[in-house]
C-alpha positions in Angstrom: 0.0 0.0 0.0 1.2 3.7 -0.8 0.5 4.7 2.9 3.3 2.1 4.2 5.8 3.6 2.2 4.7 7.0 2.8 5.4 6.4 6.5 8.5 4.4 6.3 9.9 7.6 4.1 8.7 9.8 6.2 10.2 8.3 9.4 13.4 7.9 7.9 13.4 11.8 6.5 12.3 12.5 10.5 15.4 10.7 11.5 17.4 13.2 9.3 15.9 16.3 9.9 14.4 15.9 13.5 15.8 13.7 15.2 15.3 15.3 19.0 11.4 15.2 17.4 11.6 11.8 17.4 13.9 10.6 19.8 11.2 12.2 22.4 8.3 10.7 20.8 10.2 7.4 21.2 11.7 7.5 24.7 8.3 10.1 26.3 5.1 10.3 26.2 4.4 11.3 22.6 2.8 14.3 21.9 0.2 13.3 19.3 -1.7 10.3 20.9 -1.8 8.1 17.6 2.0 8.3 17.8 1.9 6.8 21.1 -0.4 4.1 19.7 1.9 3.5 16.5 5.0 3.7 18.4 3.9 0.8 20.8 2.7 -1.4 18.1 6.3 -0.5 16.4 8.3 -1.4 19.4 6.7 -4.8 19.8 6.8 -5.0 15.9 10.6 -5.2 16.0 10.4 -7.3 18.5 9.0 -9.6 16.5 10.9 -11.0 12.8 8.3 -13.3 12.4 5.5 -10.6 12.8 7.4 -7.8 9.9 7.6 -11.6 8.0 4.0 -11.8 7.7 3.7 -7.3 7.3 6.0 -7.5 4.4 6.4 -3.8 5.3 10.0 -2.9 5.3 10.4 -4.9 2.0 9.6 -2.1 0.3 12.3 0.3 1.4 15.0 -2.5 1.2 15.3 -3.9 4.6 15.3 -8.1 4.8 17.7 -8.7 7.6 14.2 -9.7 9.9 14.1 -12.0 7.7 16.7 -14.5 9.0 15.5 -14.8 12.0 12.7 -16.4 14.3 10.8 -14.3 17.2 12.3 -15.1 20.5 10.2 -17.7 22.5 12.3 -17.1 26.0 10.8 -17.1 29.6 12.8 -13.7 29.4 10.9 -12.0 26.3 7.7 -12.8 27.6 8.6 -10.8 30.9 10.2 -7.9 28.8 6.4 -7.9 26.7 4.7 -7.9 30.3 6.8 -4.9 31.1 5.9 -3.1 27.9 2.3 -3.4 28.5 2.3 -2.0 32.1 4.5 1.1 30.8 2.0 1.9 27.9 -0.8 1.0 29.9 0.8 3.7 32.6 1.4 6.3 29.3 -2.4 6.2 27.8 -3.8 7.0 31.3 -1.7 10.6 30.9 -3.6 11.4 28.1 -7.0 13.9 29.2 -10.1 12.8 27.0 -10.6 16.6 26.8 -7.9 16.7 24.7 -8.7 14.1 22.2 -10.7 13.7 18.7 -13.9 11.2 19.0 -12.0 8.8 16.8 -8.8 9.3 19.2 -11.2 8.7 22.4 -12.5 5.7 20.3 -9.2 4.3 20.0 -7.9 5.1 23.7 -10.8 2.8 25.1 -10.2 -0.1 22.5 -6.6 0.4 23.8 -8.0 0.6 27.5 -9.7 -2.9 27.5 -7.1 -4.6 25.5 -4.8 -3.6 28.4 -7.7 -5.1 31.3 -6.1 -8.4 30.0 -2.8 -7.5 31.2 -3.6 -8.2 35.0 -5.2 -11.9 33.1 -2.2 -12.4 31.1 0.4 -11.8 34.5 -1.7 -14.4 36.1 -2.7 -16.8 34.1 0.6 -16.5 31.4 1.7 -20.8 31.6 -2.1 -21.8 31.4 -1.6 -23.3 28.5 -0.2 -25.7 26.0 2.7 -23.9 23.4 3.3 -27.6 21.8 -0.3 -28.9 21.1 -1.9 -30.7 18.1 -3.4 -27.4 16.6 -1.5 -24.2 16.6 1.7 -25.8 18.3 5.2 -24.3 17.8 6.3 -27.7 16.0 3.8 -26.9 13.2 3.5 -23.7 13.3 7.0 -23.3 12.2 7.0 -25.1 8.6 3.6 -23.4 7.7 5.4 -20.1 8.8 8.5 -21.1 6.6 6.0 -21.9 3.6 3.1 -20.0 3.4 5.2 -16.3 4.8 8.2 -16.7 4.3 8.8 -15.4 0.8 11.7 -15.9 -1.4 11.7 -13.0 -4.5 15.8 -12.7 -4.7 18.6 -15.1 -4.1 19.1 -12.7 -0.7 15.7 -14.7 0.5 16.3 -17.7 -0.2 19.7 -16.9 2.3 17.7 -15.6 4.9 15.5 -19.3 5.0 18.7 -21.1 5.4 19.5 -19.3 8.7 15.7 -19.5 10.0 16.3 -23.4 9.0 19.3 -22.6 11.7 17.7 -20.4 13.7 15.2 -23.3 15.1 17.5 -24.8 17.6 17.5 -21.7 19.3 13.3 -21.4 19.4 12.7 -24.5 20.4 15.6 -24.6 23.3 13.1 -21.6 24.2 10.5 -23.5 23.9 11.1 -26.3 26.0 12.2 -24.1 28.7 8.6 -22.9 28.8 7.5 -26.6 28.7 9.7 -27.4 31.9 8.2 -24.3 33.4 5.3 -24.9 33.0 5.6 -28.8 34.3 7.2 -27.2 37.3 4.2 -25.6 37.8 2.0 -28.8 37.6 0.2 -27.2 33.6 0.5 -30.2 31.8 -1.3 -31.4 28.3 -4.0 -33.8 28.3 -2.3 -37.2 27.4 -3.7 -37.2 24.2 -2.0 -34.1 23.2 1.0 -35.7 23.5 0.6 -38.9 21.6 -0.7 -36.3 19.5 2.4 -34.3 19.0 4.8 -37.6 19.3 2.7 -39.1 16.2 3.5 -35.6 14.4 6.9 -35.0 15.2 7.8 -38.5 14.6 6.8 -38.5 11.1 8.5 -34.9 10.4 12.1 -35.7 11.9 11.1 -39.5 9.9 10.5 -37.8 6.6 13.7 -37.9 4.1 15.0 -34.3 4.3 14.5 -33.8 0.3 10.9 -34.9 0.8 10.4 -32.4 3.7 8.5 -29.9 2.9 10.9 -27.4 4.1 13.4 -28.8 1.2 10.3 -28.7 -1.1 9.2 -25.4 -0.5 12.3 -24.0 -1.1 12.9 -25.3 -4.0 9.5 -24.8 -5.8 10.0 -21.0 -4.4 13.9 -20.4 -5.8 12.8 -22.4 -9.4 10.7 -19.1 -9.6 13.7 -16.7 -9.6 14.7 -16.0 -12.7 18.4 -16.6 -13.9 18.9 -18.3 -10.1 20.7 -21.7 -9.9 19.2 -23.2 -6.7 21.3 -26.2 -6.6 24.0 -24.9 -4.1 20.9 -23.1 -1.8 19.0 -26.6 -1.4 22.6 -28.4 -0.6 22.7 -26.2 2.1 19.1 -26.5 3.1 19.1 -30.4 3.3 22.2 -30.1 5.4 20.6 -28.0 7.7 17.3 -30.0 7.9 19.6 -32.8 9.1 21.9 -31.1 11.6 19.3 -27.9 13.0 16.2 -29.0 12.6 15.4 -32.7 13.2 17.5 -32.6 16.3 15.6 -29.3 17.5 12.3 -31.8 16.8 14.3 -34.2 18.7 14.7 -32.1 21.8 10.6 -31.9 22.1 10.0 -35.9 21.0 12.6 -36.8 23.6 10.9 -34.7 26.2 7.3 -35.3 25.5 8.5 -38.9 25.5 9.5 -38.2 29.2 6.6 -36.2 30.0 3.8 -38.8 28.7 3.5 -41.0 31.9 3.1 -37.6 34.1 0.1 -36.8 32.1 -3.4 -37.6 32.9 -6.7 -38.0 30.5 -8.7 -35.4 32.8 -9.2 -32.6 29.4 -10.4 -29.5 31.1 -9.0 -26.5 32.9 -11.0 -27.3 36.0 -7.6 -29.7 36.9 -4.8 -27.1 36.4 -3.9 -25.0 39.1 -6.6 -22.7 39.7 -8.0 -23.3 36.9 -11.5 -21.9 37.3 -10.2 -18.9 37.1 -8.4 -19.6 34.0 -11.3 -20.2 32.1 -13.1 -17.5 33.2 -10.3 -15.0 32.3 -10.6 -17.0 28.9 -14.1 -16.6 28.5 -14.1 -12.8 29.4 -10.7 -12.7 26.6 -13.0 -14.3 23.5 -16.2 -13.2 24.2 -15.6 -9.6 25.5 -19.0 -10.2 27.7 -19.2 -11.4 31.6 -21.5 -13.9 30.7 -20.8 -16.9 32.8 -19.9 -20.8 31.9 -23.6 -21.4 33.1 -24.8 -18.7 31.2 -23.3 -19.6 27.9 -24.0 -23.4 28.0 -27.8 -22.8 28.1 -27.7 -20.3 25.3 -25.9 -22.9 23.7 -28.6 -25.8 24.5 -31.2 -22.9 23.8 -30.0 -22.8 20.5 -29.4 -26.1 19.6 -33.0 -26.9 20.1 -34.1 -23.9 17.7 -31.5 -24.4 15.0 -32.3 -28.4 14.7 -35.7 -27.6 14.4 -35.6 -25.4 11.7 -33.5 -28.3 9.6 -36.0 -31.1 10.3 -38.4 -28.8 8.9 -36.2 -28.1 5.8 -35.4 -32.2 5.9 -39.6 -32.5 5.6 -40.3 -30.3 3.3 -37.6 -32.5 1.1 -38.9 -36.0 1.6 -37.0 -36.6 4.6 -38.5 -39.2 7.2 -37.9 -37.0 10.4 -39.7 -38.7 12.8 -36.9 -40.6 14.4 -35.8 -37.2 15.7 -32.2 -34.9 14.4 -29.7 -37.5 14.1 -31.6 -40.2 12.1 -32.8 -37.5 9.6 -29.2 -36.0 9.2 -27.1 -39.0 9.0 -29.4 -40.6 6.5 -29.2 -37.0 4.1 -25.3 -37.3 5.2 -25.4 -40.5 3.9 -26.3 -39.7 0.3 -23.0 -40.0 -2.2 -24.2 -37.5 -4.3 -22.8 -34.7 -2.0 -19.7 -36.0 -2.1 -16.8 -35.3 -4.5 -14.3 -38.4 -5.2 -11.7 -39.6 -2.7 -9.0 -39.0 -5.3 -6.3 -36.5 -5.8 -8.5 -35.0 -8.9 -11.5 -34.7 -6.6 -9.8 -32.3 -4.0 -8.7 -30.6 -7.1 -11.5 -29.9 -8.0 -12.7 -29.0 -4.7 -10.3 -26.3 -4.5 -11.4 -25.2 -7.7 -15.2 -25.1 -6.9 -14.0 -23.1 -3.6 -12.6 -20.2 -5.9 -15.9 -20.5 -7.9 -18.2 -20.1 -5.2 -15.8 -17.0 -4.0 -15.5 -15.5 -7.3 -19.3 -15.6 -7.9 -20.3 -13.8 -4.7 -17.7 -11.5 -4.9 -19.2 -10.2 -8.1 -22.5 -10.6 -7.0 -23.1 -8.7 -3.4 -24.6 -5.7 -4.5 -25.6 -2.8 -2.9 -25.1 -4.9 0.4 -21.7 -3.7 0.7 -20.2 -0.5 -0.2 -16.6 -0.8 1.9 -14.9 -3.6 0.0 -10.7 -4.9 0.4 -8.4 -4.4 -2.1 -6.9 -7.3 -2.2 -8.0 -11.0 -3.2 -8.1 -14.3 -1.7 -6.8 -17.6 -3.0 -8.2 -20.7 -1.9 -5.6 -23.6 -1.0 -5.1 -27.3 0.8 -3.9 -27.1 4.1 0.0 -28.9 4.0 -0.6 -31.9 4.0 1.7 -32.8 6.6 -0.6 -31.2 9.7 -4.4 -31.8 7.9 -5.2 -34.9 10.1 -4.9 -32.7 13.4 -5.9 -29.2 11.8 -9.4 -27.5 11.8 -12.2 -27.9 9.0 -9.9 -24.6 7.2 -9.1 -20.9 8.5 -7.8 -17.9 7.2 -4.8 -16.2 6.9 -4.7 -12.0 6.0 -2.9 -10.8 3.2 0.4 -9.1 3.6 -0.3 -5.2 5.0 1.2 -3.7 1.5 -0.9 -5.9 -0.7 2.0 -8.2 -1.5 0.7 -11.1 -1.3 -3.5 -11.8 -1.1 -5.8 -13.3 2.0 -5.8 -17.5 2.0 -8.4 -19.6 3.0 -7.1 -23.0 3.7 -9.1 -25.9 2.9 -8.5 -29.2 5.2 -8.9 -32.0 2.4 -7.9 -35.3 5.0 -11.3 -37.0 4.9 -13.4 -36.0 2.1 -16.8 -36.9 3.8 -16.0 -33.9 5.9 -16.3 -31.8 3.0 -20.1 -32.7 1.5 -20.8 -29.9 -1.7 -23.6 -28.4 0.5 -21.3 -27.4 3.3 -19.0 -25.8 0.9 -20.8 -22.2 0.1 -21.0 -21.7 3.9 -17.3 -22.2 4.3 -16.2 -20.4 1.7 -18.4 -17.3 2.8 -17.2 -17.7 6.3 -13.7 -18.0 5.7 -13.5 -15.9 2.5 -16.4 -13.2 1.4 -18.1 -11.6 3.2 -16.9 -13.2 6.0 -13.2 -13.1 7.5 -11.4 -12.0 4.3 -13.9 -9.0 4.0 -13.3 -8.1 7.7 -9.6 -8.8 8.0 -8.5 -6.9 4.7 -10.8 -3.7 5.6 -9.5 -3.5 8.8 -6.2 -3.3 7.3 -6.9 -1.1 4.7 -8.2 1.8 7.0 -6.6 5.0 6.6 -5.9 7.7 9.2 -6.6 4.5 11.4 -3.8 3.5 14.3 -2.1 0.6 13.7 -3.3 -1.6 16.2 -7.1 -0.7 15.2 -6.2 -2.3 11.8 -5.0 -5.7 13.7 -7.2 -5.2 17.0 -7.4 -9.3 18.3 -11.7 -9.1 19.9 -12.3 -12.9 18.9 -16.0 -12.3 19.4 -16.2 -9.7 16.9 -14.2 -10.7 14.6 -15.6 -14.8 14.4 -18.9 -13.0 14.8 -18.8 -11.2 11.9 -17.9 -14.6 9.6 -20.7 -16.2 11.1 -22.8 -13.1 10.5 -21.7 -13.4 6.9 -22.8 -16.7 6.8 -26.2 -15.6 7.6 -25.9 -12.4 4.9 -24.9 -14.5 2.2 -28.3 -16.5 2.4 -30.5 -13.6 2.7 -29.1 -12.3 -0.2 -29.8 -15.1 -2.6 -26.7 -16.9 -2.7 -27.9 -20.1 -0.9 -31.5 -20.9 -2.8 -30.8 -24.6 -3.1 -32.3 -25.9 0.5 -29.6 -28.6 0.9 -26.9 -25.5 0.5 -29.4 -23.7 3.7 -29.4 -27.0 6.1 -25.4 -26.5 5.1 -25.9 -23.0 6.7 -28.0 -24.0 9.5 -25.7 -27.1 10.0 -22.6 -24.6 10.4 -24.6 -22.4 13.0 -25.7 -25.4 14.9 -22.1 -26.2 15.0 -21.3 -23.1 16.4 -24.3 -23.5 19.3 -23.0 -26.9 20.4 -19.5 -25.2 20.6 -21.1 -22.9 23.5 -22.5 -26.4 25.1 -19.3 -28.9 24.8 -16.8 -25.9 25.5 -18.5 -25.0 28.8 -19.2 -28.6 29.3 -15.2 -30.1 29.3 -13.9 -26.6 31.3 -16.5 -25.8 33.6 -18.5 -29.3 33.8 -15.9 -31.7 34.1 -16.9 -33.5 30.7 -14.7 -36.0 29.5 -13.6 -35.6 26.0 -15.3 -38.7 24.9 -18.6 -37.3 26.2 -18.3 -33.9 24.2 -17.7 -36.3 21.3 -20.4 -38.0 21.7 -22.5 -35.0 22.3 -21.3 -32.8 19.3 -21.9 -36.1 17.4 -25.3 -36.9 17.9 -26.2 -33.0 17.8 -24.6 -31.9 14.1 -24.2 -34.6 11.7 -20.4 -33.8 11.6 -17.9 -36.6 9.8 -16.1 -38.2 13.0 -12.9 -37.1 12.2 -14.2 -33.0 12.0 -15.9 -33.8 15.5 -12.6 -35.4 17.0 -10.4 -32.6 15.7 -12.7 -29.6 16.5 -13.4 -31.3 20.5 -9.5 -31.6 21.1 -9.0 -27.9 19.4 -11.8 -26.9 22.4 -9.4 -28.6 25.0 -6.5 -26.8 24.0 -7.8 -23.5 23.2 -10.2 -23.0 26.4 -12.7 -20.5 25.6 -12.2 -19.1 22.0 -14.7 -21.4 20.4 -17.7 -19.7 21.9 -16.8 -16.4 20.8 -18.6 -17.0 17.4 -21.9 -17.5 18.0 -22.0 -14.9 21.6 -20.2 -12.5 18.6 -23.2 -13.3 15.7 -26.0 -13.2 18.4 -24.6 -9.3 19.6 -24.4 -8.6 15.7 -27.7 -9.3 14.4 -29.7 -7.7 17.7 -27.6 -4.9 17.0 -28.7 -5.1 13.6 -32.5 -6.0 14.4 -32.0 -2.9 16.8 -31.3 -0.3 14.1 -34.0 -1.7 12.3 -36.4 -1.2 14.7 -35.1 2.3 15.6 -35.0 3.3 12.1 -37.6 1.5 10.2 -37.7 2.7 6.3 -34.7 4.9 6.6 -32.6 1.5 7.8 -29.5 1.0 5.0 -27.7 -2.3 5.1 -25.2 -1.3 3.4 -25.0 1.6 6.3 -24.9 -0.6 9.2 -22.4 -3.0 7.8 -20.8 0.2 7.1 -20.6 0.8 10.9 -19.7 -2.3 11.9 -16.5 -2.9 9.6 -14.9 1.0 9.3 -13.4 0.7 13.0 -11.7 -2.5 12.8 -12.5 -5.3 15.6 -13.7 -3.8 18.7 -15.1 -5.4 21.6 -19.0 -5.9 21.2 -20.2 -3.4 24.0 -18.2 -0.6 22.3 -19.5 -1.8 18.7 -22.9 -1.1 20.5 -22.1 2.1 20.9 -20.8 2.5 17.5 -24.6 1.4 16.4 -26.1 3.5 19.0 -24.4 6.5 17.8 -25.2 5.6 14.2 -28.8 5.7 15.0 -29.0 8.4 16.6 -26.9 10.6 14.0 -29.6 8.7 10.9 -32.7 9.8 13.8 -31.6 13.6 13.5 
């Protein structure tokens, strides 16, 4: 984007021409209050090689050296990071709301609750699981090193060899963390560990030229033009072999060690104070108080609707529904026609029909819409190496100066989990309108602080692609009633989350019984219903952000409508809820509020 490089030129021409100006806005309290905002997100920026990686900000003025190197995982960084957040925390309480713009006041209370989590975040910092089947470190790190790390000059393709290096260090980090954490009696569900054994087994146990951080590299250098890669992937296999199968080692040898300490009790009810824990969590995703109890009988409240409204779709269809929701959707489940063939050309072509669907709605939306991103979004197969313990697909933003576009990742393991009229829900979710419409906005805003654009309010943010779910099929683009039980099946999903969530953390479920329970209550392919249950246990909380987030959306919507009757605009309210980035949903209330009352005048 032009604004990137107009603010990298312009800091550097500040450097030369003022630098006591800047040196003070650095070291003091700024005097401009969106420079204390961008400074803070700049310090931890540079903290963070992995984070200017996945920017692709400094690119542009000819600076790669971040490139070689991996953040720093220590015991130590994390403290320096605490520290940071009490000083700016101290710093925006100096500034006098007198003194500030609407939109700077805006931005000081987003900044205000972000830093409520501090005091969470002190307390609560081990409670959780940094090596886990999901979103660990182990697996983390190759998707980094394929789908970020980009190689345009021979210079990049340098840079990869010393993050192939640089992993010894990280995960010598890492493990530290582990033993911390064991010291403090936080250990993994058993299963999480035969989990990450399995995985790390078969990396360290795949040939270093078939790994695909040898493979990536070379499909990525093959692109350079006039570049012999011959002597780059020499040196990549060679340090494969001596950096980063023995850094994998280090964690297989430990969790090896670790595996008889661990128990099969999955919820944060048996780590120390762990009630707590998941209420701090809960108050983190959902930016509500609502309690455990609370959100598990919305959740059954729910369920009981949303099935309801499918066995009456299932009815109207030919569907014998009187042996009650499970019968009646395993039987439709059943049908082969939904499915695409369990062959390498059918998940082609499911990636294919992905862009399709995403390409069609993206021309088609209307006047629903006028704020739209300016950058597209590719559809692609999750590595292949991570799909059997990885979610149904997610997203992953495009790089802040348009570099690169958003990705929506497809999981492709079992293709039963993937029935055709599941897919236009996905895509919308995942894709447009849904994260990929949000995600790149946000990015896009000018005149906007920088941590506005990146703001982490789980509630809002998974909201809104669920929301968008629900948008797509009121504007047409789900007509086919098999393509609306997808839609309803995918909210129903997101209801029984609130149940089974509550139910292993606060209820002392087992994880076979929120199995069971999300089994017999969505119509889900096994293997999506193992994956998504252990991605509950390890990530307490953040799965009942979405539907809390949706429900707050659409009575804020069914609010304005109400208020405003014939002079409501959809393309106005979406208007309001996308051009401040993610904000917690009590202040996007008042962002609604003050919309109607400005359209009332």
């Amino acid at each position: 984007m032009k604004i990137l490089k107009f603010i990298a030129y312009a800091f550097l021409a500040l450097l030369i021409l003022g630098g006591s100006f800047v040196a003070h806005e650095w070291h003091a309290k700024p005097f401009f209050i969106n420079n204390f905002f961008n400074r803070e997100v700049l310090k931890q920026a540079l903290k963070s090689p992995e984070m200017l990686s996945q920017l692709h900000m400094l690119e542009n003025i000819g600076i790669r050296g971040h490139n070689r190197e991996l953040d720093d995982a220590s015991i130590a960084a994390g403290d320096e990071m605490l520290a940071d957040l009490k000083a700016a925390k101290e710093t925006l309480s100096q500034y006098d709301d007198a003194d500030l713009s609407a939109s700077e006041k805006l931005s000081k209370d987003i900044a205000n609750y972000l830093f409520t989590s501090v005091d969470d975040y002190e307390k609560y910092r081990f409670h959780n699981y940094p090596v886990n089947q999901l979103f660990g470190e182990q697996n983390g790190y190759p998707s980094f090193m394929e789908s970020t790390h980009e190689i345009k000059i021979a210079e990049d393709a340098d840079h990869y060899i010393d993050r192939l290096k640089a992993v010894s260090k990280k995960f010598q980090q890492v493990l530290d963390g582990l033993e911390e954490r064991e010291k403090r009696n936080i250990l993994p569900p058993r299963f999480v560990v035969d989990r990450v054994l399995e995985e790390m087994n078969n990396f360290v146990g795949t040939p270093p030229k078939e790994n695909i951080l040898y493979t990536n590299l070379e499909t990525k250098t093959a692109k350079i033009e006039g570049f012999d890669n011959a002597e780059v992937l020499a040196r990549a296999e060679e340090a494969i072999q001596q950096n980063v199968y023995p850094a994998y080692q280090g964690l297989i040898d430990y969790f090896n060690g670790l595996r008889e300490k661990t128990t099969e009790d999955d919820g944060y009810w048996k780590l120390p104070d762990g009630e707590g824990a998941y209420k701090a969590a809960l108050r983190l995703f959902t930016t509500t108080d609502l309690s455990a109890d609370e959100i598990h009988n919305i959740g059954l409240a729910e369920v009981d609707r949303i099935q309801a409204e499918i066995l009456a779709i299932l009815a109207e269809q030919g569907y014998d529904v009187s042996a009650g929701f499970s019968a009646a959707i395993d039987e439709m489940a059943s049908k082969e026609e939904f499915y695409y063939p369990d062959t390498d050309a059918g998940r082609e072509q499911i990636i294919a029909d992905y862009q399709t669907i995403l390409d069609e709605i993206n021309q088609g939306l209307g006047d629903a819409f006028s704020l739209r991103p300016s950058t597209t979004v590719d559809v692609k197969r999750i590595p292949e190496f991570k799909e059997k313990t990885s979610p149904g697909a997610y997203y992953q933003p495009p790089a802040l100066d348009g570099s690169r576009p958003g990705q929506f990742f497809a999981n492709l393991y079992d293709i039963k989990a993937t029935p055709k009229y599941s897919m236009r829900t996905l895509a919308y979710h995942e894709g447009i309108p849904g994260h990929h419409f949000q995600v790149a906005i946000a990015m896009q805003l000018e005149g906007m602080p920088l941590f506005r654009r990146f703001s982490p309010f789980t509630a809002y943010v998974e909201g809104w692609a669920l929301y968008a779910e629900q948008v797509a099929w009121e504007l047409g683009f789900q007509n086919d009633p098999f393509d609306n039980i997808g839609r309803l099946q995918a909210e129903l999903f997101r209801a029984v989350r609130l149940v089974v969530d509550t139910g292993i953390h606060a209820k002392r479920w087992t994880r076979q019984q929120a199995i069971d329970y999300m089994m017999a209550n969505t119509g889900m392919a096994e293997s999506d219903v193992i994956a998504e249950i252990e991605r509950y246990i390890v990530m307490p909380g953040q799965a009942t952000s979405y539907k809390i987030g949706m429900m707050k959306i659409l009575e804020l919507r069914e609010k304005a409508k109400t208020a405003l009757g014939e002079r409501f605009n959809l393309s106005d309210f979406h208007d309001v809820v996308l051009k401040n980035g993610a904000v917690p949903l009590d202040i996007l209330e008042q962002l609604v509020d003050d919309y109607i009352h400005e359209k009332q005048q």
